[in-house]
Structure formats: structure tokens, C-alpha cells
N, C-alpha and C positions, 0 to 999 in steps of 0.2 A: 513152250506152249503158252498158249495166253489163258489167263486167268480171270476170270469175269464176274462181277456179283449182277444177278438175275436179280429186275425187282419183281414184286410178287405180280403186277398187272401183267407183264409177259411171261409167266408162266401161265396165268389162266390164262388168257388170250390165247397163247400157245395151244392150249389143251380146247377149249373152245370153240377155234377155227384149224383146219388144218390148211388154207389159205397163205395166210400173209405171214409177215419177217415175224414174228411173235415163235408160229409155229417152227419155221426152219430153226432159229436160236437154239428153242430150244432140243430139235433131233438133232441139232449139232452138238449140243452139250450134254442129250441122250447118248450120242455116239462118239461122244470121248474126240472130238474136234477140235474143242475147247473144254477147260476146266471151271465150271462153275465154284463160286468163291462160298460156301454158309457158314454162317455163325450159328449159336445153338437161338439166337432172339430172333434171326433170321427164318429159322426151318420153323420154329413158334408160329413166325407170321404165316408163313406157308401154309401151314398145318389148320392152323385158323379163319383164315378167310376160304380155303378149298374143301374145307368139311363141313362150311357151312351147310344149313338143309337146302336150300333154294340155289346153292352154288351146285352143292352133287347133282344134283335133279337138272338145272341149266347143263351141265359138260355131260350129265349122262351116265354117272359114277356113282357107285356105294361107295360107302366111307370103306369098307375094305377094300375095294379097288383102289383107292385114292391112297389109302396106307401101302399099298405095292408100286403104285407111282412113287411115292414120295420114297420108299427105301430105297428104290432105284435111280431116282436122283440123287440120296446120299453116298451111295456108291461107288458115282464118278464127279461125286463133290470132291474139294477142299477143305477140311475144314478150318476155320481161321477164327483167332481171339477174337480178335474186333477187324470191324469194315468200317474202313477212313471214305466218308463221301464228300465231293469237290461237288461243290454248289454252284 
């Protein structure tokens, strides 16, 4: 199975449009297609830019709905020490 680290633009995006690649990604990686890669500094950024106020309110989301997204993405995560990125 391939293993994949999400950056955090394509998850909002994702969550934002249900539209384009952003969104497929990630019901791909909702639905266990692929295996999203997070580190615990990773799910931080998650957590941080998607709970913003003006972020919830843009996707449509209470911070509790966004705490049930994100458990659910931890779910059919990975989780991994560190994420090596090729520049």
C-alpha cells in the first residue's frame, strides 16, 4: 500500500471543495486507498490552521466537527517519527 504525507493545503482544499484532486486525495485516504503518513508536529499543523476561526466558518465546520474529522483521519493514518521531505 502506498504511504503518503498530506500537506496541510490539500487537506483544506480537500475539505473546502469537493471538486478537484485535493478532494479525491483525500476520500482516498478517508477510505483506506492509500495510507496517509503523520507525525505528531504534523497532526499540530493540522489542527492549527483548520481550527482556525475564519478557517471553520470558510469549510463550514465547528471545532467539534473538525476534532471528528481529524480523529478520523488519525485513524487510517500512520504514524511516523519524522517525515524526510525531498525538496
Amino acid at each position: 500500500m502506498i504511504v503518503a504525507t498530506l500537506d496541510t493545503d490539500i487537506v483544506f482544499s480537500g475539505l473546502y471543495s469537493n471538486r478537484g484532486a485535493s478532494h479525491q486525495i483525500l476520500r482516498a485516504a478517508l477510505s483506506e486507498e492509500f495510507t496517509p503518513a503523520i507525525s505528531v508536529p504534523l497532526f499540530l499543523e493540522y489542527e492549527a490552521v483548520l481550527k482556525r476561526p475564519h478557517n471553520l466558518q470558510q469549510l463550514g465546520f465547528t471545532s467539534e466537527s473538525m476534532d471528528t474529522f481529524l480523529t478520523g483521519l488519525l485513524h487510517v493514518a500512520a504514524r511516523i517519527e519524522r517525515i524526510y521531505y525531498l525538496w
